[in-house]
N, C-alpha and C positions, 0 to 999 in steps of 0.2 A: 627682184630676180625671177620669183616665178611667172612674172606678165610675160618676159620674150622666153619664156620654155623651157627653162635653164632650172636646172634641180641641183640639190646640197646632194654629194658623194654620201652613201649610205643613208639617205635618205631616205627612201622605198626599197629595202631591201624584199630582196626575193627570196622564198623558200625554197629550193632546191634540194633534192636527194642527194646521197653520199654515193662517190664515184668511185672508181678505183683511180689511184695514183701510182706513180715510181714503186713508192716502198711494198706495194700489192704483186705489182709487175716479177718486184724482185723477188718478193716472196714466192710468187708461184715457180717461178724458174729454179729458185734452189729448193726446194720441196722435187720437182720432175726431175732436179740434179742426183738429188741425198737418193729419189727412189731406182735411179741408172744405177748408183754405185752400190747401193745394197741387192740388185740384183747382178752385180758384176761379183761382189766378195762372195754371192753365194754359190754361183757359180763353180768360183775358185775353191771353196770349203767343199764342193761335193766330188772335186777331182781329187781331194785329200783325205776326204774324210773316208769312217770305216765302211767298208757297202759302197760306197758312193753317196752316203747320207751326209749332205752336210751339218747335219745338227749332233751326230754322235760323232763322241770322243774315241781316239785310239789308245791304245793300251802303251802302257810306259816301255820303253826298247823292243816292241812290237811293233813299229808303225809301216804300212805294209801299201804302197803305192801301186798305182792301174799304171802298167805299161805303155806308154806310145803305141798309137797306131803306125805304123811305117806305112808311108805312102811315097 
C-alpha cells in the first residue's frame, strides 16, 4: 500500500494545538450575556435603592422611591 502513496488513517498523526470549539463560542456568549444582565439588575437596584446606591439596603416601612422625570 504504501508503494502507490496510500497511507493507514491515523497513521502520521499530526500534533496540532487546541482550538476553540462550539462549547468556547458558547461559553464566551453567555459570560457577555450574565455581564448585560448584571449590569441591567444594577441599574434597576440603584433606581431603588437608598441614595440611589444600589448596594444599600432600605429601611423596613420606610422605603422611599426618586420620582419620575416628566417629560
Amino acid at each position: 500500500m504504501s508503494q502507490m502513496g496510500m497511507q493507514m488513517p491515523g497513521g502520521m498523526r499530526m500534533r496540532r494545538g487546541a482550538s476553540p470549539d462550539a462549547y468556547t463560542a458558547l461559553a464566551a456568549v453567555a459570560t457577555v450575556c450574565l455581564g448585560v444582565a448584571v449590569a441591567f439588575v444594577y441599574q434597576g437596584a440603584s433606581k431603588v435603592g437608598k441614595d440611589g446606591n444600589a448596594l444599600q439596603m432600605q429601611e423596613a416601612h420606610k422605603i422611599v422611591l426618586k420620582k419620575a422625570d416628566a417629560k
